[in-house]
ZAMARGU-4260 file (C-alpha; in steps of 0.2 Angstrom, whole numbers, plus 5000, padded with zeros to 4 digits):
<rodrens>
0) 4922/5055/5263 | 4939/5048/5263 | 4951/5052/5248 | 4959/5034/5240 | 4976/5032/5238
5) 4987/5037/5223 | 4995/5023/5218 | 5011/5025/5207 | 5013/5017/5190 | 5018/4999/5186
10) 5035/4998/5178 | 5036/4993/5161 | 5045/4977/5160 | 5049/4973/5142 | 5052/4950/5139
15) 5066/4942/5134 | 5059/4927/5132 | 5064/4918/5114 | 5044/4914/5111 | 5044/4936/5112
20) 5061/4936/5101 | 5055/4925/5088 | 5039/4936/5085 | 5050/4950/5078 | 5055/4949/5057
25) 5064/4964/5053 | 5061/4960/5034 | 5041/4955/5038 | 5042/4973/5044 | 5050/4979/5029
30) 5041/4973/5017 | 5025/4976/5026 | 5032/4995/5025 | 5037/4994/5008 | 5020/4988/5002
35) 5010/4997/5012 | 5020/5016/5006 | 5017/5008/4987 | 4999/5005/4991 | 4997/5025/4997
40) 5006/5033/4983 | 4998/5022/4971 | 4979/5026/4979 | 4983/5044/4980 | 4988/5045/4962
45) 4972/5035/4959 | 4961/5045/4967 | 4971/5062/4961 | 4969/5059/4943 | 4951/5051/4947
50) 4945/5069/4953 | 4954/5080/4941 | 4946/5070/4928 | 4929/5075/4935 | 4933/5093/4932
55) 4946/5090/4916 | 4935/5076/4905 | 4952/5078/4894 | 4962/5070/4907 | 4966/5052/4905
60) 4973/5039/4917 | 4983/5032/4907 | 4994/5046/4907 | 4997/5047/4923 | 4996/5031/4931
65) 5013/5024/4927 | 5018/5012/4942 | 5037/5011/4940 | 5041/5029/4936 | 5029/5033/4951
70) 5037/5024/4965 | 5054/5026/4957 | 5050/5047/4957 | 5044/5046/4977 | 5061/5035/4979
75) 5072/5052/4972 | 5060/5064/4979 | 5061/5055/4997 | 5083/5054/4996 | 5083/5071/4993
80) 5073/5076/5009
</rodrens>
């Protein structure tokens, strides 16, 4: 029984070539982030008041849910940290 060789990783080569560079948005990717943080905090507020109105019938969504003061709230809580 013969042991096979180790073979040593491939280096990672990264392209310059302009079709590679053109791919690249930085404000695609920015407003892809932006939207999908805004997406979370709104579904986790969702789901949040959805389940403690399962327990708490008094609770309304309408008190809760307000999408501006929201997303303007993880904004100041997200500078600070």
């Amino acid at each position: 029984m013969s042991a096979s060789p180790v073979r040593a990783p491939l280096p990672l080569t990264l392209s310059s070539s302009p079709a590679a560079a053109h791919r690249v948005n930085p404000a695609r990717t920015s407003a892809s982030l932006l939207l999908s943080d805004s997406l979370a905090i709104l579904a986790s507020t969702w789901l949040g008041v959805a389940s403690w109105s399962f327990f708490n019938p008094a609770i309304s969504m309408a008190n809760y849910f307000n999408a501006p003061i929201l997303l303007a709230l993880f904004l100041a809580v997200y500078a600070a940290f």
